[in-house]
C-alpha positions as CSV (number, residue, x, y, z in Angstrom):
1,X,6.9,2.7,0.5
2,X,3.6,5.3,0.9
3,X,1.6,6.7,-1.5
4,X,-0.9,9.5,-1.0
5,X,-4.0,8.5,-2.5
6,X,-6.4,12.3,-3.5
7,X,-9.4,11.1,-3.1
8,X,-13.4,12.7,-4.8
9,X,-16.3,12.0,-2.3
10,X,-15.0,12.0,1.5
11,X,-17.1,13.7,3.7
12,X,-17.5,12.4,6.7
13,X,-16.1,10.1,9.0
14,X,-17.9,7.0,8.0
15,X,-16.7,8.0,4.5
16,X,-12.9,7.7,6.0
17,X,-13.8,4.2,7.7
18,X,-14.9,2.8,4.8
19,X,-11.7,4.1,2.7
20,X,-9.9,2.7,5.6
21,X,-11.4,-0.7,5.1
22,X,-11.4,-1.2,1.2
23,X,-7.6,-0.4,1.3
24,X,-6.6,-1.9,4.3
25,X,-7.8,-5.1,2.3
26,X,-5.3,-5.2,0.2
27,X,-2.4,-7.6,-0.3
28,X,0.7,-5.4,1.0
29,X,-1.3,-2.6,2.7
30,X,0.5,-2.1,6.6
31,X,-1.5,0.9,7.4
32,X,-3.8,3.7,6.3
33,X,-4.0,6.8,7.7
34,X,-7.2,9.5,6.4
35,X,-7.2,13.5,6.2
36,X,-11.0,13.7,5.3
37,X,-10.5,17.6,5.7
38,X,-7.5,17.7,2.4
39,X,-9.4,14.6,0.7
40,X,-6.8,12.5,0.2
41,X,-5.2,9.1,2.2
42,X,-1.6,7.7,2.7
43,X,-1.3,4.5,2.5
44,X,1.9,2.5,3.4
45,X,2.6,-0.9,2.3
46,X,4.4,-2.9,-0.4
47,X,4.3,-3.8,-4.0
48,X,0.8,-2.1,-4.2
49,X,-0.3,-1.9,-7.5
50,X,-2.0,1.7,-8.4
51,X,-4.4,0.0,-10.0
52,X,-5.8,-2.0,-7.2
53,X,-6.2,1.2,-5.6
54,X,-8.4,2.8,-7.8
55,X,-10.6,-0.2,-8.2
56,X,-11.2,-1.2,-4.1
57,X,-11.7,2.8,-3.7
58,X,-14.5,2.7,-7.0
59,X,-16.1,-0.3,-5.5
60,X,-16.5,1.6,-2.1
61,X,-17.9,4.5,-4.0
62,X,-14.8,6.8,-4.2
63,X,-12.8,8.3,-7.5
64,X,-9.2,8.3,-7.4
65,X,-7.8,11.7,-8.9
66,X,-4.4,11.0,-8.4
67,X,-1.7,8.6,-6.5
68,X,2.5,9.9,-5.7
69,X,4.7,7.3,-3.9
70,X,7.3,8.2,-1.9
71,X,9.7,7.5,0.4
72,X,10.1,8.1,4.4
């Protein structure tokens, strides 16, 4: 399962890094992969609650405007 994750406040790379790392340590999270330019991450992984997300992202410093799953 992915989910793209829009993301408020990226702008630079150490901004990416450290959305890499807050949802990277998450139970279920396989990989993360950034577009700083769009603002928004997909994450793939499983049974990874949305909720979760939005609070590791707001204790890096980030709001969550929006999370779709799908499939690939």
């Amino acid at each position: 399962m992915k989910k793209k994750i829009t993301i408020e406040g990226m702008s630079c790379g150490q901004c990416a890094g450290r959305i890499i790392e807050s949802l990277k340590g998450l139970v279920g999270v396989s990989a993360v992969d950034v577009n700083l330019d769009a603002k928004f991450a997909v994450l793939d992984g499983y049974d990874v609650d949305d909720a979760d997300i939005k609070f590791a992202l707001g204790r890096a410093g980030y709001k969550v405007y929006g999370i779709e799953q799908f499939n690939m």
